[in-house]
Biotite code that builds the C-alpha atoms (Angstrom):
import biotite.structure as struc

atoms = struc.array([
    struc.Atom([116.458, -27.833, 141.239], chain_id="A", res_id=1, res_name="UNK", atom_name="CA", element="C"),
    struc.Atom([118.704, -26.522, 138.728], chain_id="A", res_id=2, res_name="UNK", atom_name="CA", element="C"),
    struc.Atom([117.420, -24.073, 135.935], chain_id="A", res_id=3, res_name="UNK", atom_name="CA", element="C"),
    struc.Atom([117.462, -25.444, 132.499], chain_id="A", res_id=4, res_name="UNK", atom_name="CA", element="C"),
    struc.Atom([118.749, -22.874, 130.039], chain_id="A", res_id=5, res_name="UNK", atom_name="CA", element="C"),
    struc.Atom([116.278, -23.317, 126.159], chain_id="A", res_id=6, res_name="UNK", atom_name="CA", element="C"),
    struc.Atom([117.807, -20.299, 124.732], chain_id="A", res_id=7, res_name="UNK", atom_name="CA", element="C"),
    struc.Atom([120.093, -17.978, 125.381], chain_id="A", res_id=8, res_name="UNK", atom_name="CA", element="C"),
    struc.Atom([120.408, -15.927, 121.819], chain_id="A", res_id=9, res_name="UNK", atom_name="CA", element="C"),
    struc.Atom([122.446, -18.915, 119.692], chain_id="A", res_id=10, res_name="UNK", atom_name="CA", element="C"),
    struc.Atom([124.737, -17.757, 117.279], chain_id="A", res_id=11, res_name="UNK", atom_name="CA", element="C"),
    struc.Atom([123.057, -20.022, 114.353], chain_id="A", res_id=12, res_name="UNK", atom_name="CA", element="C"),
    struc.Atom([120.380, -22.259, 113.743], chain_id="A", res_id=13, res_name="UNK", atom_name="CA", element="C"),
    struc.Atom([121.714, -25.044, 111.409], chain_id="A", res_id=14, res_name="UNK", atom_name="CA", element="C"),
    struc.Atom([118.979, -27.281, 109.928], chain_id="A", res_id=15, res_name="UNK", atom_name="CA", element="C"),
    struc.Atom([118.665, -30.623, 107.869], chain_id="A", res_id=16, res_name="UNK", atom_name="CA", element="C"),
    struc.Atom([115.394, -31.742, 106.135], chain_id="A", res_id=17, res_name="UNK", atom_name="CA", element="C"),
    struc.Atom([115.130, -35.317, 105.174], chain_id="A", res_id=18, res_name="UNK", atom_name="CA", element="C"),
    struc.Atom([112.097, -35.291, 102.972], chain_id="A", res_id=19, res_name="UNK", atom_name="CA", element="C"),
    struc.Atom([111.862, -39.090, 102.375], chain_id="A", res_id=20, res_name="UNK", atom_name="CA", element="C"),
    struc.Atom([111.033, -39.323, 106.094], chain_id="A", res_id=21, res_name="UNK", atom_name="CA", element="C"),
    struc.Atom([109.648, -35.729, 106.545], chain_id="A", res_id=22, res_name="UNK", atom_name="CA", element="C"),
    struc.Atom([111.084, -34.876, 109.667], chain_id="A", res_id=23, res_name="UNK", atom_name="CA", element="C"),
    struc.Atom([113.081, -31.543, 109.864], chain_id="A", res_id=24, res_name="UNK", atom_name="CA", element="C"),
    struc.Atom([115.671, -31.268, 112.445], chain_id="A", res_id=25, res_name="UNK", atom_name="CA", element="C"),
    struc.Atom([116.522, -27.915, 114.129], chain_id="A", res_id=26, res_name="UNK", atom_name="CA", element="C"),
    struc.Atom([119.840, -27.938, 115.923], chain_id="A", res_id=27, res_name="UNK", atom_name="CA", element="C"),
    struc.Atom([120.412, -24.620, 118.119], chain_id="A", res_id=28, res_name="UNK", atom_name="CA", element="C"),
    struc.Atom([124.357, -23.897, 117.507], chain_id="A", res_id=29, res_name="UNK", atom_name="CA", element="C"),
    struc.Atom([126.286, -26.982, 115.571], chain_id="A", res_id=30, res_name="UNK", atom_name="CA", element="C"),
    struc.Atom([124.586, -30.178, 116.270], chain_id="A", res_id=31, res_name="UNK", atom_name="CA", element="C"),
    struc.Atom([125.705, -32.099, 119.432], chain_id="A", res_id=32, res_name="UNK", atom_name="CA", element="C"),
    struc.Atom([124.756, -35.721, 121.181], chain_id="A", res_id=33, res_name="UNK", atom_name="CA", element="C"),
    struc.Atom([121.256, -34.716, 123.138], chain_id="A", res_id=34, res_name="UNK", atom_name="CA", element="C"),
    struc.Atom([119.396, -36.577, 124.770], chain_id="A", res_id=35, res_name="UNK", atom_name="CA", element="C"),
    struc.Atom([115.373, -36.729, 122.442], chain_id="A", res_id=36, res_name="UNK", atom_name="CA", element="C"),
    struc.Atom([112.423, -35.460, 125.051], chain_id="A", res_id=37, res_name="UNK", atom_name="CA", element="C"),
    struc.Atom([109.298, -36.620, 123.117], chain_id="A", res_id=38, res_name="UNK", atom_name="CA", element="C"),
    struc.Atom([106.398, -33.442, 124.069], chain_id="A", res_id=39, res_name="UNK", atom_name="CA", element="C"),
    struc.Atom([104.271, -35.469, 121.974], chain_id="A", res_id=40, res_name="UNK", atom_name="CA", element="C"),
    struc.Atom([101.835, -34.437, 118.222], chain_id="A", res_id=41, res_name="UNK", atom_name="CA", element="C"),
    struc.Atom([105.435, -35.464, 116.906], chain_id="A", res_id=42, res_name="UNK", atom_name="CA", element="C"),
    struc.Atom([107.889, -32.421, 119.081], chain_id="A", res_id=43, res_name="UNK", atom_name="CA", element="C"),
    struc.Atom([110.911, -33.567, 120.285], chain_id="A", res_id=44, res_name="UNK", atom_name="CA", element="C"),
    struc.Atom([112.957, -31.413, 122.082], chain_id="A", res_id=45, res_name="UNK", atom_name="CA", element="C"),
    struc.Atom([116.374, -32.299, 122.053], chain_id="A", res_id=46, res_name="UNK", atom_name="CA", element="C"),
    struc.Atom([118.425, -31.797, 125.766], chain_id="A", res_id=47, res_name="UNK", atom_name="CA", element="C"),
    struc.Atom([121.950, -31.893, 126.298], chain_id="A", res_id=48, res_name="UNK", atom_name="CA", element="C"),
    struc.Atom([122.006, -33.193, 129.914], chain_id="A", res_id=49, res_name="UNK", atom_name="CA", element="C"),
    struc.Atom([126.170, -32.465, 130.421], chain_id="A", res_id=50, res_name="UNK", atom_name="CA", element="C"),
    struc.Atom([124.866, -28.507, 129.634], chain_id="A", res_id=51, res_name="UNK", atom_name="CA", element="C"),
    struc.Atom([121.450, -28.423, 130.918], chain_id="A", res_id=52, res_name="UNK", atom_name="CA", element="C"),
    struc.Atom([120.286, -26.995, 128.119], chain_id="A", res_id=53, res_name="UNK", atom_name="CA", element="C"),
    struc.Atom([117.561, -27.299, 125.001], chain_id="A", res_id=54, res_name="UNK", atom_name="CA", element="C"),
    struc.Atom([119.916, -27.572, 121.465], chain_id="A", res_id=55, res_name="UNK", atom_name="CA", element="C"),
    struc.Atom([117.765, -28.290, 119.150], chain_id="A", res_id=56, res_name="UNK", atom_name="CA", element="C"),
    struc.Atom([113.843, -29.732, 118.120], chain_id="A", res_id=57, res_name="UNK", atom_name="CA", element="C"),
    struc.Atom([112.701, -32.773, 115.763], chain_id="A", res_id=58, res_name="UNK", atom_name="CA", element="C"),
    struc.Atom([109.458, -32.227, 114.124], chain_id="A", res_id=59, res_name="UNK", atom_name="CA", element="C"),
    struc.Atom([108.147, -35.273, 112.197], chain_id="A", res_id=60, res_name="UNK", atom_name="CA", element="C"),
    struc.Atom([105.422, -34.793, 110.108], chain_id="A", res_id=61, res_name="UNK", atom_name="CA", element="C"),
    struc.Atom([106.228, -31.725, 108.499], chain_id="A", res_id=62, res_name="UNK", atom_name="CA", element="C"),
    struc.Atom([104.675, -31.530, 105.203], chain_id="A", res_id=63, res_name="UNK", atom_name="CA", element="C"),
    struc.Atom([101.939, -33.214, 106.379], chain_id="A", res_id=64, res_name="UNK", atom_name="CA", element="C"),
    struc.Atom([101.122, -29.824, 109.235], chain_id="A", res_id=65, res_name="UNK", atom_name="CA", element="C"),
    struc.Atom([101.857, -27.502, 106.719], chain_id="A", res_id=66, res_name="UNK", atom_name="CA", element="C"),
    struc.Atom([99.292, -29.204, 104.122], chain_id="A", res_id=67, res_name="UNK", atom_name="CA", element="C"),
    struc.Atom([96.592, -29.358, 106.783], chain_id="A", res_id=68, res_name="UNK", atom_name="CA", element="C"),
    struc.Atom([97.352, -25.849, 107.305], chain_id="A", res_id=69, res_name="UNK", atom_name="CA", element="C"),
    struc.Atom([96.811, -24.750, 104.028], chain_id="A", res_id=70, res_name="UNK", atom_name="CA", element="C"),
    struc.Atom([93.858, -27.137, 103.168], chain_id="A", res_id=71, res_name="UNK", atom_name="CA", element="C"),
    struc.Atom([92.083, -26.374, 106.348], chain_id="A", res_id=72, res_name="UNK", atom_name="CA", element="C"),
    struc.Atom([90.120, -22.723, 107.358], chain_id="A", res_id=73, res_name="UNK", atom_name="CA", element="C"),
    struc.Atom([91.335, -20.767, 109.791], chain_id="A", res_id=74, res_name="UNK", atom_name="CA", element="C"),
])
């Protein structure tokens, strides 16, 4: 089985936050057609299967984890 590269020091890490939806997409490099692995609590990896390789992550939810992380103790 062939190795699958997740990251191998990217020159930039371009972003885009779409606050009506809350979902903030990560994109490792400049954004490319990927293929959207779901790891589930609302993580998805995104895998560009021509490259073998992890370029970016989708996290839904966003305001909402960063609320209950505030609001709840540690």
């Amino acid at each position: 089985m062939e190795a699958v590269k997740i990251l191998e020091k990217p020159t930039t890490i371009t972003w885009d936050y779409d606050e009506e939806a809350d979902i903030l997409y990560l994109s490792i490099g400049e954004p490319v057609p990927a293929v959207g692995l779901d790891i589930g609590e609302g993580i998805i990896i995104r895998y560009n299967e021509d490259r073998r390789e992890v370029v970016g992550l989708t996290l839904i939810g966003l305001r909402a984890r960063m609320m209950k992380s505030l609001i709840t103790p540690h």
